[in-house]
C-alpha positions in Angstrom: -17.2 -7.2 -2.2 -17.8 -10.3 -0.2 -19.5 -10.4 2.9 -17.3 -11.6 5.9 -18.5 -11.0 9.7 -17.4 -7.7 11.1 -14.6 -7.1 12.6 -13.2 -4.8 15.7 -9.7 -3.9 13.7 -9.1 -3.3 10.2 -5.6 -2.2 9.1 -5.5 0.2 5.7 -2.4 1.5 4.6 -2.5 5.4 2.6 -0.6 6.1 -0.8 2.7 6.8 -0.1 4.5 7.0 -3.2 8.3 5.7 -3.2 8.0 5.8 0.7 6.0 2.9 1.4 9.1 0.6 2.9 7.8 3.1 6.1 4.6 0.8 6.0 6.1 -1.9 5.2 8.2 -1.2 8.7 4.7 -0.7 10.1 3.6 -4.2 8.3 6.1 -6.0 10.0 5.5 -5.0 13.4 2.0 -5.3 13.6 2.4 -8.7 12.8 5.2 -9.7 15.0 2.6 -7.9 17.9 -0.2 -9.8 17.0 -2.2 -7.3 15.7 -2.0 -8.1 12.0 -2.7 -11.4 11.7 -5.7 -13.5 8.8 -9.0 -12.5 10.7 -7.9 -8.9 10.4 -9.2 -7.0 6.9 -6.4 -5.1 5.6 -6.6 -2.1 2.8 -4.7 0.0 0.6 -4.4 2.4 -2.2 -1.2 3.1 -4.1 1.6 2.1 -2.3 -0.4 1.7 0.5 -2.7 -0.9 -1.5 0.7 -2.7 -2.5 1.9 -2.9 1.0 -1.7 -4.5 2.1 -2.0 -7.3 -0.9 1.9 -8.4 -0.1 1.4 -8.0 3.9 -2.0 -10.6 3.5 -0.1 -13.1 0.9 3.3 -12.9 3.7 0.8 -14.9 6.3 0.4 -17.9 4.1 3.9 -18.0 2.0 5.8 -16.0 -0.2 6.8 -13.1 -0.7 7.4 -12.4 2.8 7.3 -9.1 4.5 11.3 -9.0 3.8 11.3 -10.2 0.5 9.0 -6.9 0.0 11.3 -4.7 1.1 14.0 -6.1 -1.0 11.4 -5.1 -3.6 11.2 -2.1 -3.0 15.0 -1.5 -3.1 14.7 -3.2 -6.9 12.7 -0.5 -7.9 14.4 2.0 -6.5 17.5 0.8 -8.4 15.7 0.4 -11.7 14.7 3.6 -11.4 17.9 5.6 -10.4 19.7 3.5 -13.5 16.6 4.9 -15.7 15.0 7.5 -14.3 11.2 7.5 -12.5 8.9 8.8 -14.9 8.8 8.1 -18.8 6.7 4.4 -17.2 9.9 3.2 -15.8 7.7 3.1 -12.4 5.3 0.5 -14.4 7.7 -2.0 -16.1 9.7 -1.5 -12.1 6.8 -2.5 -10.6 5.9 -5.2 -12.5 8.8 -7.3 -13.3 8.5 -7.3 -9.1 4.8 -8.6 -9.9 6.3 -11.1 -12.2 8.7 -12.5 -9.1 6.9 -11.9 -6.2 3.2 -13.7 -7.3 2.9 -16.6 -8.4 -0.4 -19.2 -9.5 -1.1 -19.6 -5.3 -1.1 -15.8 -4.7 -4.7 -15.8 -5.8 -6.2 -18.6 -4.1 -4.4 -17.5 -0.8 -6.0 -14.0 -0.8 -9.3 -15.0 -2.1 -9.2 -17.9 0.8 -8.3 -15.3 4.0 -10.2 -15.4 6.3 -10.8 -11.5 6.4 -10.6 -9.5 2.6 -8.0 -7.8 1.7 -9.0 -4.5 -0.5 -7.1 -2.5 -3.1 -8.6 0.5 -4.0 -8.7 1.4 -7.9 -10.3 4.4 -9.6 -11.9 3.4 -13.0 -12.7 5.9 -15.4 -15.4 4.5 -17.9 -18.0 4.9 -18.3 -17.5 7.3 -15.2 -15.0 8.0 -13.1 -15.6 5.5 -9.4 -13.9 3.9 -6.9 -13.8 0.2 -7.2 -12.5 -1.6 -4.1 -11.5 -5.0 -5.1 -11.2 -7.8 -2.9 -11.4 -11.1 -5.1 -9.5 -12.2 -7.8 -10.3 -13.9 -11.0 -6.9 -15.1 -11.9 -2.8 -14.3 -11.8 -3.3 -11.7 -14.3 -5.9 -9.9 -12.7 -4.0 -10.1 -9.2 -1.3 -8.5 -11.1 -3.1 -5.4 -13.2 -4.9 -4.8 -9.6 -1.7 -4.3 -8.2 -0.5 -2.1 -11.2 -3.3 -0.2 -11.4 -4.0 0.8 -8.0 -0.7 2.5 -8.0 -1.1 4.3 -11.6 -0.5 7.7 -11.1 -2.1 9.6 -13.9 0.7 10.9 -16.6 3.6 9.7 -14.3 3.3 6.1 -13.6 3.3 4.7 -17.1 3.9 5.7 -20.7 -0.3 6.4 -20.9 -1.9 8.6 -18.6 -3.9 5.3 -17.6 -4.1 1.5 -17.4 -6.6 -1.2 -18.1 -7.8 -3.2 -15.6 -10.5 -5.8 -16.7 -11.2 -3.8 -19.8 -11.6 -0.3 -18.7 -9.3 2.7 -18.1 -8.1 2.8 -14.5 -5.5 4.9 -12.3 -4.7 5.4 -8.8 -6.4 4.4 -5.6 -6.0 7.2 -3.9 -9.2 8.9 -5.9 -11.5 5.9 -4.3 -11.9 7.3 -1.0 -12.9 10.3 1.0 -10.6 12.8 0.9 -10.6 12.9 5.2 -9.3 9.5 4.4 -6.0 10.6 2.1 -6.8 7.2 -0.2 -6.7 4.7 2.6 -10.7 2.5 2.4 -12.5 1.9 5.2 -12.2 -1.9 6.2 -15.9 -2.4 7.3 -14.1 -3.3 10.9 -15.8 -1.0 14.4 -12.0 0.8 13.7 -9.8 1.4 10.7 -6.0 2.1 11.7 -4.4 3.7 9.1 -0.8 3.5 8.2 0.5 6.6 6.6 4.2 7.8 5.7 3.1 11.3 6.1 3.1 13.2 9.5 -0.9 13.2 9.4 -1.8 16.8 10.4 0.1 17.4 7.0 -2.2 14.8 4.8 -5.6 15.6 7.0 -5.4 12.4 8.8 -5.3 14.7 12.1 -8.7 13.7 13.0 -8.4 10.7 13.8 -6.2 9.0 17.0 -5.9 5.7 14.9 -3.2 6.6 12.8 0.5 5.6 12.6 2.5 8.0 10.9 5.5 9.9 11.3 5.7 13.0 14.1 5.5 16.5 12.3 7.8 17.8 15.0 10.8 15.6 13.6 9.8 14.6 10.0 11.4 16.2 6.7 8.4 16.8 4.9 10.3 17.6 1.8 12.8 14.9 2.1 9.7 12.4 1.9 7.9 14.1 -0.8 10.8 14.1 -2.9 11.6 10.5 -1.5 8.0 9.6 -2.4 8.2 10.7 -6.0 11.0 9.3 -6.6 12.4 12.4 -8.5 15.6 11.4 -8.4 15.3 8.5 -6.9 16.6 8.2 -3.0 20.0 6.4 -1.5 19.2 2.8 -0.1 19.9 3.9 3.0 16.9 6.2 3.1 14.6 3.8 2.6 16.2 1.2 5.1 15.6 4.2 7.8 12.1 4.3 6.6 11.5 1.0 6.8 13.2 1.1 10.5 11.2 4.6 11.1 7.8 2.2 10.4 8.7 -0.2 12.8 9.8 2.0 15.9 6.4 4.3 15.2 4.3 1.4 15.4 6.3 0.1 18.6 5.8 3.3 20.0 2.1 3.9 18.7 1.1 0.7 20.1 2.9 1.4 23.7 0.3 4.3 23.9 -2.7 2.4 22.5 -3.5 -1.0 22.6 -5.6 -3.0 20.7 -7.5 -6.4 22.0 
């Protein structure tokens, strides 16, 4: 990882399955608050570690935090018109890689000015967390991306991926479970960003969570939303995305951040 000074925020977004327009909600208003913005590291795993490469790339260019969610409903269509599993979730996923990135993606998030870190579980010659934040080229932008959201035996046809020449799957194994996948930033405070009401993922420990309220959320309406199995309505994910960004309105009306 590279060294960068430290940092008194650090944003890191949780796996999140098929809900992650909820962070991407969150994404948005963070930034349009100030509190997202390049000298902030930013992390993810999964979803989450989707949400976090496209939120850092939105600062300097393309895709924008928009264009992401318009993303996500791709997907989501793909994989109503051909089911989730089967690696319909991989070729989804990245023919949005294919659109959304492009030859500047990796010079822009090599060149912020704090990292930003997808978490990756490789499996040879052991099974450890690799938390990435530089890239070597497009291609390795890309399989980062994939792989960080490889769930085993449901995101593509193999149980696993490559990524630079080993077997790899989901981020969510890099971290502690306290954590539920999202990294640590290296910052004095990590706020997490999970689509999960938090007592339900473990996340309960911490005040620096935005998440949904347990009181009010479907928990199996967003775990069946989150796998994608069927797929959801459009709708349902535009209310996520709108949930995101009135939790974080409200999360940041009780706590603020300097």
């Amino acid at each position: 990882m590279r060294p960068t000074a430290a940092a008194k925020l650090g944003v890191s977004f949780t796996p999140g399955g098929l809900c992650y327009p909820y962070q991407i909600g969150v994404a948005k208003h963070l930034y349009e608050r100030g509190v997202l913005r390049p000298d902030v590291p930013i992390a993810g795993a999964s979803s989450g570690g989707i949400v976090a490469a496209i939120a850092a790339l939105s600062e300097t260019g393309g895709p924008s935090i928009d264009d992401t969610f318009d993303a996500a409903l791709r997907i989501n269509a793909f994989c109503r018109d051909r089911g989730t599993a089967r690696g319909n979730l991989y070729d989804a996923l990245k023919l949005e890689c294919d659109r959304l990135l492009d030859d500047s993606s990796v010079d822009r998030a090599n060149g912020r000015a704090a990292p930003v870190t997808l978490a990756v579980t490789r499996l040879a010659p052991w099974p450890r967390p690799l938390l990435v934040d530089e890239w070597r080229d497009l291609a390795d932008l890309k399989q980062g991306v994939l792989a960080t959201a490889c769930i085993p035996f449901y995101f593509a046809k193999a149980p696993c991926i490559f990524f630079r020449g080993l077997p790899a799957v989901d981020g969510v194994f890099a971290s502690e479970r306290r954590f539920f996948g999202a990294p640590e930033t290296a910052a004095e405070t990590t706020l997490r960003v999970c689509p999960f009401p938090k007592e339900r993922v473990g996340l309960e420990w911490s005040d620096d969570v935005i998440a949904p309220s347990a009181a009010t959320a479907d928990l199996a309406a967003l775990f069946q939303c989150a796998l994608g199995d069927p797929p959801v309505d459009d709708a349902v994910l535009a209310k996520l995305y709108a949930d995101g960004e009135r939790d974080a309105e409200a999360f940041l009306a009780r706590r603020a951040y300097g």
